[in-house]
N, C-alpha and C positions, 0 to 999 in steps of 0.2 A: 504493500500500500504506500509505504513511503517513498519508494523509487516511480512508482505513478505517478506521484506530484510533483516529482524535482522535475520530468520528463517533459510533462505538462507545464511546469515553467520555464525550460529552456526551450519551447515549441514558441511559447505566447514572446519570447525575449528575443527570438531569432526575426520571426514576424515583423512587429516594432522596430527592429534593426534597421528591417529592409526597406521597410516606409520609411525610415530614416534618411535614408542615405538616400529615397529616389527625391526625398523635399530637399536634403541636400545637392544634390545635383543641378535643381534648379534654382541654388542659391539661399537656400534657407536656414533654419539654425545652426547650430555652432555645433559639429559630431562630436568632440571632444567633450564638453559639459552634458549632454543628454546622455553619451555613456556612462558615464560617474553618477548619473542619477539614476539609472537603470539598473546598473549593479548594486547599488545599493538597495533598491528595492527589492532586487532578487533576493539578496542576501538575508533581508527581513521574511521575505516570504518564507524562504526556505526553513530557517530559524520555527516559525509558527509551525510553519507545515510537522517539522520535527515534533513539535512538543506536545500537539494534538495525537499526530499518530501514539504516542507514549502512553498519553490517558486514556485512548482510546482502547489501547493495549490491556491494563492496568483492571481499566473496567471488565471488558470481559474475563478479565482472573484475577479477582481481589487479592485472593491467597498469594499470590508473588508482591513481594516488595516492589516500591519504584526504584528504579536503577537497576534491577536483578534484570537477565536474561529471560529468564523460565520458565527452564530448559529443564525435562525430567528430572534428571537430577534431582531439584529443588521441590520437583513436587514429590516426588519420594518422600525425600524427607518430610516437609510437611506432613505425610500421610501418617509417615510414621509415628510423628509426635504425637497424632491425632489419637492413635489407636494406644499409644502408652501411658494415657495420662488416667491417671488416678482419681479411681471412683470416690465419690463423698463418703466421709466415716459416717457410718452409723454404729449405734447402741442400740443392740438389738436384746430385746428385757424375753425373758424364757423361763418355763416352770415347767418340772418334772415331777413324776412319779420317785422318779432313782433318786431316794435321800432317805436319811436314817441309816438304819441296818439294813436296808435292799443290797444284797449280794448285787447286783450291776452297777449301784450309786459311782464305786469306782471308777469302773469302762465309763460310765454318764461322762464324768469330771473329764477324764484321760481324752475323750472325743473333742468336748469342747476347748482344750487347750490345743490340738491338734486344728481344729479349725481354724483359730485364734491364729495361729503358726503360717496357716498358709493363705490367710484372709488378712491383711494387716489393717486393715481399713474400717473389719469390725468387730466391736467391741462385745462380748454377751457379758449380760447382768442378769445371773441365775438365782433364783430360789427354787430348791427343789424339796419335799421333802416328802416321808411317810404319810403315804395317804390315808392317813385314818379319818374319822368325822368332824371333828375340828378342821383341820384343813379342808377339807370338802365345802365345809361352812363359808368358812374364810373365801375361798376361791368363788363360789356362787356369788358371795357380799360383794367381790372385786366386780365379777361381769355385770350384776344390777347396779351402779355407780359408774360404769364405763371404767372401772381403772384394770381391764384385763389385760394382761401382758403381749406381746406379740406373735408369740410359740407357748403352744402349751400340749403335755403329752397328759391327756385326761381318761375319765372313762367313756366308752362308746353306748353301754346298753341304757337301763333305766335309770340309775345311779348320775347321768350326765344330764337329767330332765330339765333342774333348772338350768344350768347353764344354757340348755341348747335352746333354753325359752328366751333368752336375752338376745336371739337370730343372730352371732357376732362372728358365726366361721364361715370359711371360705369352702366351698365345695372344691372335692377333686379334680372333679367334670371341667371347674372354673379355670381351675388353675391348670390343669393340662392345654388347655384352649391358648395360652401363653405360653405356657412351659410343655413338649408333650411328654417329657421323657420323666417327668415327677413321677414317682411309685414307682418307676418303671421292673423295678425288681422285684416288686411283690406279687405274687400269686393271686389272680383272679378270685379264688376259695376265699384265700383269706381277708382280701379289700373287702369282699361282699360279705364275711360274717363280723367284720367290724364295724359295717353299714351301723347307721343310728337305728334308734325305734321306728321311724320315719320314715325308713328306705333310702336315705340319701346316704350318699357316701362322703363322710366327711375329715376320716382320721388317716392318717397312714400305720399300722401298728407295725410289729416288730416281734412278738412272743405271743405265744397262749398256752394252753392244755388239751389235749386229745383224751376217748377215752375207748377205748379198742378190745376185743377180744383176745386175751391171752392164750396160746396152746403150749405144752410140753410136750413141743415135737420129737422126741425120743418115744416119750408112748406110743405115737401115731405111726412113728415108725416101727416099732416092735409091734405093732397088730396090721401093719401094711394097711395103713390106714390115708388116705386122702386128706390133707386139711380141709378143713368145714369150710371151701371157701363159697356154696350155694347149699340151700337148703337140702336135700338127697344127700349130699356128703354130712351134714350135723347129725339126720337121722341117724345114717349107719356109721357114724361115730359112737352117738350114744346108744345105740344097740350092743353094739359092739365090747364096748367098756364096761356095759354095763353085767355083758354076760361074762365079763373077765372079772368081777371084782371090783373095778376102776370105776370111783365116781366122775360122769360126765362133766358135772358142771359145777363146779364149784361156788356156794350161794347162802347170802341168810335170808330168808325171806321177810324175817319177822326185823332186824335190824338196820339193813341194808340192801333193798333189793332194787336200787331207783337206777341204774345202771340199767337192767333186762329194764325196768317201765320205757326210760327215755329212747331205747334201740327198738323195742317191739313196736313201739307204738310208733317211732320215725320210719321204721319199715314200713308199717301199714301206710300209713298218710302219705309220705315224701314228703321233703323240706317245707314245702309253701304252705301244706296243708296241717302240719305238725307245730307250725309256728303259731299258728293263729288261735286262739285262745274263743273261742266261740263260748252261747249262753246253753247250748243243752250241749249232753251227749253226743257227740260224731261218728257215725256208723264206723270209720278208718279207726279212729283213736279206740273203741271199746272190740273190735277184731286185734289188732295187734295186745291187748289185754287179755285179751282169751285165752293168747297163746301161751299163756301162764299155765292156766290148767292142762293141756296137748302137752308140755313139757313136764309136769309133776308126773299124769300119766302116764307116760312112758319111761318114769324113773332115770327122770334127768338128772335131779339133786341132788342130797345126802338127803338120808330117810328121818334126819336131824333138825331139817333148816328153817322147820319151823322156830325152832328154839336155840338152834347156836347163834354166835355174834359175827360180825364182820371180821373179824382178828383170826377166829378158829376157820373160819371159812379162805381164809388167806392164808391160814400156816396147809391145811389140806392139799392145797395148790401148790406150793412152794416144796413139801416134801415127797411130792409126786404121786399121793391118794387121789387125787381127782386132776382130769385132763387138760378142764378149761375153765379159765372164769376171767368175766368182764370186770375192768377197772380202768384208772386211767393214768396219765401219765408219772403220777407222782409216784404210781406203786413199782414202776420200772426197778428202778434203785434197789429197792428191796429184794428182788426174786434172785437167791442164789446163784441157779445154774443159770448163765447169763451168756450159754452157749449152745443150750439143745428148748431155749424160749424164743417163742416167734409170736408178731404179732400179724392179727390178721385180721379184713374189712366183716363186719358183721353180715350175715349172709341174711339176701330178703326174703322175706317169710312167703309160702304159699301167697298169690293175687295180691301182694305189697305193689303200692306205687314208687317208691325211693330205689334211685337209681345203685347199683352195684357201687361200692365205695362212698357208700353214703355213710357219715362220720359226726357223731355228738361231739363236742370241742366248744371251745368256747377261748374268743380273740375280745378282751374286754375293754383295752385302752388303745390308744394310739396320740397321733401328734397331728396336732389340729396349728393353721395358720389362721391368725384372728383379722377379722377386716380393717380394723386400725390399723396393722402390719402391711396389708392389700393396697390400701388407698394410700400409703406411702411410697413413690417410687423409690426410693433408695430402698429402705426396707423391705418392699415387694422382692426384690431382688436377694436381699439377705436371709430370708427369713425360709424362700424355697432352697436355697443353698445348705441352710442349715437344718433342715428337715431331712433333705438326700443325703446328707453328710449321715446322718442317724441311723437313713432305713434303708443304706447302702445292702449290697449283699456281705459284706464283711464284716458292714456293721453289725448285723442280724447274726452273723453267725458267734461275732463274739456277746453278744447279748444273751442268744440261746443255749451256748455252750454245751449244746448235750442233752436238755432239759426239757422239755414241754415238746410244742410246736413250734416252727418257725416258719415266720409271714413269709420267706422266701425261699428259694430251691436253693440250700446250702448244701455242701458239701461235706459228707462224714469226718468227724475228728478224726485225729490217727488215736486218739486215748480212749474211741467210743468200742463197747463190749460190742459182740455179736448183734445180741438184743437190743443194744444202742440203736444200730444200723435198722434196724428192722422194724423199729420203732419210728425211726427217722423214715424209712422208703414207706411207712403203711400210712404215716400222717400226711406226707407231701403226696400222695398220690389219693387222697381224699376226694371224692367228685362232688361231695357238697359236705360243707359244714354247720352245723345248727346246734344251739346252745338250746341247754336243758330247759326242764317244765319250770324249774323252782326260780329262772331269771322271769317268768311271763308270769306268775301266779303268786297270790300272796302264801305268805311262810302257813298259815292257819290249811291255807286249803293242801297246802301241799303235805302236810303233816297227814293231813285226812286220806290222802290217794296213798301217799305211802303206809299209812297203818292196815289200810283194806287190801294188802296184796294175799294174803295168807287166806284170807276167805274168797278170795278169787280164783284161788291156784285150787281150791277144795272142791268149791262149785258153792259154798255158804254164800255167797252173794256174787251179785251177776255184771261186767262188766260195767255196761251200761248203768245199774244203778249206782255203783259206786263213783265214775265219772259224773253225774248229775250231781250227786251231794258235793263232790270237789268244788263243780263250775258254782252249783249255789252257795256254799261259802264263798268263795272267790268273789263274788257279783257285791256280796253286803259292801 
């Protein structure tokens, strides 16, 4: 552009010359002074023309200085700077579960300092501590006043009521729509049985409990027996054992029998229908009830279990008198031979709706981002950072350690027993998970369905009505 213009005025200067010199020719001004005035005006023009094209320049690319060239180079750099500058510190305020004597409180602390480490920009301000009722209290008091923190790892079921009546978290759904890779490590099973009361998905957890059927597959193997992994295989299990001596199923009915209640009745129903807490009896929930009695009949039990406790029902199991018995994660630890124990998906009962690997368990907390945190952009930013940082798959795995459930597909320790493993592949491979009757129903009524199991399993009372007296306590 600026060689156009000088061109353009040595065209317009040559011109002017020639008319010059032809008025010259016929006697007219003086060639000598109109040159001198001609160059000098070129001289000025040229000058403008120069320092226009420059602004001109300038404008179309702010980002280059005046006097620069630039020339890639320059803008490199620029870019680079662009992209290295340093996000706003924020103080990002968090509350946990992991405090007190919580065996993870630890690993809690150790994360946040590690975040800290490679985040330098933000700051956490944690109070975490043992959840007991006080806290609870407190934490509800914080959300109804708005002073609730920015991260919080709370409970998920009905325990989180009031808070989640103060609307203050951020949905999953929300925050993937900006972020899509948040949760991305956790298990569909487990996102969906952390869901709220509500069906919404709001927490990311980390840990829970399973509770599974136990076999002493050594017995199974010394009668060339199938594990019970479908109904026909449990039959001729317990036929089997039962004409050897070997009690099938290990059980108190009179003390502890909510383990077969919560499985029988999840088989019959399926997840969606087992949840739902309805005002009469459900044809699904008082069939899988029944099969209390099919299972006494055919000398599933010990001939005892009316009257033994949960303890003697667990040493029978453990010294290899009976084959199988349901419990749940915590009782792992305990069982002995912790190499010929397997656990294995509860099998669905005759015309059950729940699908094959259907799984009682229960995911009670998770890590909630609050919309104060949301409607910050700085903090929006810090707050999903440090939620992933949590519910990494690493992170998960040191949180679980071996112990319960894990919200993600971790990887076996090298320190886990046989039954560790087994334990681990029967929980991760779960097709649905649903937490028991006694999180949907009050403690009164739940007392009542568990006392009326022994007259159920006799035929002294009849499914159905003792599920009606449950639901009508329940309703008061």
């Amino acid at each position: 552009m600026i060689y156009d213009n000088i061109d353009y005025i040595i065209v317009m200067y040559e011109a002017v010359i020639c008319c010059i010199d032809k008025e010259n020719s016929k006697g007219g001004f003086v060639m000598s002074k109109m040159r001198k005035i001609l160059a000098m005006l070129l001289a000025l023009m040229m000058v403008f023309t120069l320092f226009a094209a420059c602004d001109k320049k300038n404008d179309e690319n702010p980002n280059v200085p005046a006097g620069t060239n630039g020339d890639s180079k320059d803008k490199d750099k620029q870019n680079t700077n662009d992209k290295d500058e340093k996000p706003n510190d924020v103080t990002l305020v968090t509350v946990s579960m992991y405090g007190g004597t919580d065996p993870n409180a630890e690993n809690y602390q150790n994360f946040n300092a590690e975040f800290m480490a490679e985040h330098s920009y933000i700051t956490i301000e944690d109070d975490s501590q043992s959840a007991d009722q006080d806290w609870k209290t407190k934490i509800a008091a914080d959300f109804a006043v708005g002073n609730e923190p920015d991260v919080i790892q709370y409970f998920t079921d009905a325990n989180a009521s009031d808070v989640l009546a103060a609307d203050k978290f951020v949905s999953i759904d929300e925050i993937r729509a900006e972020y899509p890779d948040y949760a991305k490590d956790i298990l569909d099973s487990a996102l969906k049985a952390a869901a709220n009361p509500d069906g919404v998905q709001r927490a990311v957890p980390t840990t829970g409990y399973w509770e599974g059927l136990f076999c002493n597959k050594d017995l199974f193997d010394q009668y060339n027996l199938e594990l019970p992994t479908d109904w026909d295989k449990m039959l001729t299990a317990i036929e089997t054992f039962k004409e050897n001596g070997i009690i099938p199923i290990a059980v108190s009915l009179n003390n502890v029998p909510h383990y077969w209640v919560e499985f029988l009745m999840l088989s019959a129903a399926g997840p969606d229908e087992f949840a739902v807490v309805p005002e009469e009896a459900p044809e699904s929930w008082a069939k899988g009830l029944d099969m209390f009695k099919t299972l006494r009949d055919l000398g599933a039990f010990p001939v005892d279990t009316d009257t033994i406790d949960n303890d003697l029902a667990g040493e029978l199991f453990k010294n290899k008198e009976a084959a199988m018995q349901l419990d749940g994660s915590w009782y792992l630890g305990g069982i002995p031979d912790q190499d010929n124990t397997v656990l294995v998906s509860f099998p669905v009962i005759p015309g059950g709706k729940a699908q094959p690997g259907a799984m009682v368990g229960g995911i009670s907390s998770g890590f909630y981002i609050t919309k104060k945190a949301w409607n910050d952009p700085d903090k929006r930013d810090a707050a999903v950072k440090f939620v992933m940082a949590h519910t990494s798959k690493d992170a998960i795995t040191t949180y679980w350690g071996g112990n319960g459930q894990a919200a993600a597909a971790v990887d076996p320790l090298d320190t886990m027993t046989p039954l560790g493993v087994s334990g681990l592949e029967y929980s991760s491979a779960a097709s649905s998970i649903s937490s028991p009757t006694d999180s949907r129903i009050s403690q009164e009524a739940y007392n009542t369905l568990i006392a009326g199991i022994v007259d159920v399993s006799t035929g002294a009372k009849s499914s159905t009505d003792l599920l009606n007296e449950v639901l009508a306590i329940n309703a008061k």
